[in-house]
C-alpha positions as a printed NumPy array, in Angstrom:
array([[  0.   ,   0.   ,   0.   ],
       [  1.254,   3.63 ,  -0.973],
       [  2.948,   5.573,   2.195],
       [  0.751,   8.236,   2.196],
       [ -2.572,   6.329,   2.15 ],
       [ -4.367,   5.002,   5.206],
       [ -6.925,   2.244,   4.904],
       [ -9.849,   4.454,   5.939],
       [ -9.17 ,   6.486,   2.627],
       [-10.006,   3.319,   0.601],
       [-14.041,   2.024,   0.255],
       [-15.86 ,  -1.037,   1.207],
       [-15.958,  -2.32 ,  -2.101],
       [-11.47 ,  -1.623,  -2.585],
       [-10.65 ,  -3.001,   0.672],
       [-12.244,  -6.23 ,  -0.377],
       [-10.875,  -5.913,  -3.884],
       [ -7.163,  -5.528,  -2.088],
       [ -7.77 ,  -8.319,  -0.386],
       [ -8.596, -10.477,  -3.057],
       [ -5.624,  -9.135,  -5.191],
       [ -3.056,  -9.76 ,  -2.395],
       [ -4.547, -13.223,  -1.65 ],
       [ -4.001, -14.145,  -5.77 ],
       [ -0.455, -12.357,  -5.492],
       [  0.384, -14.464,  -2.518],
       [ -1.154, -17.6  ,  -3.977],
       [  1.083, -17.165,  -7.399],
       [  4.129, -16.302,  -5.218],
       [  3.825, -19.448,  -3.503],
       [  3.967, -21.521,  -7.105],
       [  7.942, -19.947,  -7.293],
       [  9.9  , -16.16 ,  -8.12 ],
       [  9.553, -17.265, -12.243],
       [  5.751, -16.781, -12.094],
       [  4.89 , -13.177, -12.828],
       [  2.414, -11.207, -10.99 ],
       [  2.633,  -7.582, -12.659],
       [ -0.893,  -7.872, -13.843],
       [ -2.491,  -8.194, -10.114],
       [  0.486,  -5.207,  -8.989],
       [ -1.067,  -2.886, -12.057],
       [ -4.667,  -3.791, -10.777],
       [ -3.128,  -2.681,  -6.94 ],
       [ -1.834,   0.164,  -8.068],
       [ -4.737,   1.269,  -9.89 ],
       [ -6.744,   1.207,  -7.018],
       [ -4.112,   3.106,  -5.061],
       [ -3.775,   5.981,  -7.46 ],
       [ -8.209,   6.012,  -7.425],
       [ -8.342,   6.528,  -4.186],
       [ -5.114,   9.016,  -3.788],
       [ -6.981,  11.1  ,  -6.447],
       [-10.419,  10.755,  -4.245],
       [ -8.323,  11.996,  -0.784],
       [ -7.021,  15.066,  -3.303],
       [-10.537,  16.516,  -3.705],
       [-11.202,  16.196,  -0.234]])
């Protein structure tokens, strides 16, 4: 998660998105380092960089 994000700036509906993209990452790490998890890390930081815009117009 980004440094200057807390989880209370992220919804319902992301925190349990989060979850489910760490879970996958976790679950693909565990199959070895040559299997490549970029796509979940783009989906991650997508939802970071949603809600950092959302805590700007605050």
């Amino acid at each position: 998660m980004a440094d200057d994000l807390r989880l209370s700036d992220f919804t319902g509906g992301e925190k349990a998105r989060l979850a489910l993209l760490h879970a996958r990452m976790a679950k693909r790490g565990m199959a070895g380092d040559s299997v490549d998890i970029s796509d979940l890390q783009r989906k991650v930081e997508r939802i970071e960089r949603d809600a950092r815009r959302r805590k700007g117009r605050k």
